[in-house]
C-alpha positions in Angstrom: -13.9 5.1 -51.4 -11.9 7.6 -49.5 -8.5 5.8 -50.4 -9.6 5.9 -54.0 -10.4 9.8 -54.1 -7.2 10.5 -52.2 -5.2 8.6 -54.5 -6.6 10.3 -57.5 -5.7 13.7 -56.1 -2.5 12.8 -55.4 -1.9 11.9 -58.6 -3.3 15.4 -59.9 -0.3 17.5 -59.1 2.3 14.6 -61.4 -0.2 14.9 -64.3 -0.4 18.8 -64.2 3.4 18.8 -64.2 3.8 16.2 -66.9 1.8 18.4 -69.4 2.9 22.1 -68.2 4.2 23.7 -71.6 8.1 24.1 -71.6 8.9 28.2 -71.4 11.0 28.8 -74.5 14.2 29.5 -72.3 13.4 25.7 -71.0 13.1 25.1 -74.4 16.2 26.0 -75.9 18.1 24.9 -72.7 17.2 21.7 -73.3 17.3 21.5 -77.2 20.0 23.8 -78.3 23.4 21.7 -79.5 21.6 18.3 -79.9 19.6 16.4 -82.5 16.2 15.1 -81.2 14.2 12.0 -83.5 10.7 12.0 -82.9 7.9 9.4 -83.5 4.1 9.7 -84.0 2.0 6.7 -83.4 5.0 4.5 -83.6 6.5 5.6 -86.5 9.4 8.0 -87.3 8.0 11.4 -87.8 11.0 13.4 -88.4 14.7 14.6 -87.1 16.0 18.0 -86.1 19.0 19.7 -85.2 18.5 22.6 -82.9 21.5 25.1 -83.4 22.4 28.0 -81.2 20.5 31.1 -82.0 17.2 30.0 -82.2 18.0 27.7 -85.8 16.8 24.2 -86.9 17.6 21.8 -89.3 14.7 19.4 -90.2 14.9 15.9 -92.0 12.1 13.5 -92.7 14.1 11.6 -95.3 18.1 11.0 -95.2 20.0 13.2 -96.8 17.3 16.4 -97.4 16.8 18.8 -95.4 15.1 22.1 -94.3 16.7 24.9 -92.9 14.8 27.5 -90.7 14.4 28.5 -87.2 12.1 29.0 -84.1 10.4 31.4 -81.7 8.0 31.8 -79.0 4.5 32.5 -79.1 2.3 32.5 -76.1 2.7 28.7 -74.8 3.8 27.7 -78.4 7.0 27.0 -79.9 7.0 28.0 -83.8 9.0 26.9 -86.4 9.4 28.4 -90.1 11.0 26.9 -92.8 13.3 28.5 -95.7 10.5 27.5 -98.3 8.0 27.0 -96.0 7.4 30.5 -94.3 3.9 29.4 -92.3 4.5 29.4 -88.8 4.1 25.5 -87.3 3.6 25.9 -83.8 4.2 23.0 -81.2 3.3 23.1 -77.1 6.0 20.9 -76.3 6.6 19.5 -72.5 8.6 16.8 -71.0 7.2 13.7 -70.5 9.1 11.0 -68.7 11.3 9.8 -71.6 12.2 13.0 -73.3 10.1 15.5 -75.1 6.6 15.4 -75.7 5.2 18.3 -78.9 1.7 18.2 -79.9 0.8 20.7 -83.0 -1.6 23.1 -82.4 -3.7 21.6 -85.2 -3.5 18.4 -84.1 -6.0 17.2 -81.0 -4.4 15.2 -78.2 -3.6 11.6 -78.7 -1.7 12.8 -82.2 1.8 13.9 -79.8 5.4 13.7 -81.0 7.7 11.7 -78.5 11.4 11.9 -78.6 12.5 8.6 -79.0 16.5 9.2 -80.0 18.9 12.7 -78.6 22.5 12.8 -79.7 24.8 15.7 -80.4 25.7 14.4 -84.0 24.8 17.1 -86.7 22.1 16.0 -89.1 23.9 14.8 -92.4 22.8 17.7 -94.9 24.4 18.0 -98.5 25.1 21.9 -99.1 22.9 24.0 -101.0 22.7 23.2 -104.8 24.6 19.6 -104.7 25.1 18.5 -108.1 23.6 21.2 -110.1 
C-alpha cells in the first residue's frame, strides 16, 4: 500500500507540470514563425500561422482564411478575428507531443493537440480574389 501511495505522489509533480498554462512569452516563443495543425477528438480542427507581433492566420478549410491576432489574459491566450471580433480564449500547455489548448467554454476532455508544426506559410488567396 505504501509503494502504491508513494508512486502516486511521485507522479503528482509530472502531471502538475504537464497541465501548467504556458505564460504568453512561453507562448509566443514557441509559436511565433511556425504553422501549428491541431486535432480535436481525432479529427482536424483547424491550422494557424502565428506571425511576429502577436498575428495569426487561421484555416479550417484550404484556401480561406482568417486574419486576426492574439493577447494575454490572465492564464488565457485570446484570439480575435477580422470579422469575428469576440475574444476566443484558449489555456494552452505543452503536453508531451506538442501543444495542448482547451477553450475556456469547452470542459476537459474536449482539448486541441498539435498533431503537425512546420514553418510553411498557410496558403491564403489575397483579399478580394476574383471579384
Amino acid at each position: 500500500m505504501r509503494t502504491l501511495i508513494a508512486a502516486l505522489l511521485a507522479s503528482l509533480p509530472l502531471a502538475a507540470i504537464a497541465e501548467t498554462p504556458m505564460t504568453a512569452e512561453a507562448f509566443d516563443a514557441y509559436v511565433t514563425g511556425k504553422t501549428l495543425t491541431y486535432s480535436q477528438f481525432g479529427l482536424v480542427f483547424g491550422t494557424e500561422e502565428y506571425l511576429p507581433g502577436r498575428k495569426v492566420r487561421w484555416s479550417v478549410a484550404e484556401n480561406t482564411c482568417d486574419y486576426g491576432s492574439w493577447y494575454p489574459q490572465g492564464e488565457n491566450i485570446c484570439f480575435v478575428y477580422e470579422y469575428d471580433p469576440t475574444p476566443h480564449c484558449w489555456t494552452f500547455w505543452q503536453g508531451g507531443t506538442g501543444l495542448k489548448a482547451l477553450s475556456v467554454e469547452m470542459a476537459p476532455g474536449a482539448e486541441l493537440s498539435e498533431v503537425n508544426q512546420t514553418d510553411t506559410p498557410l496558403a491564403c488567396p489575397g483579399p478580394d480574389v476574383g471579384a
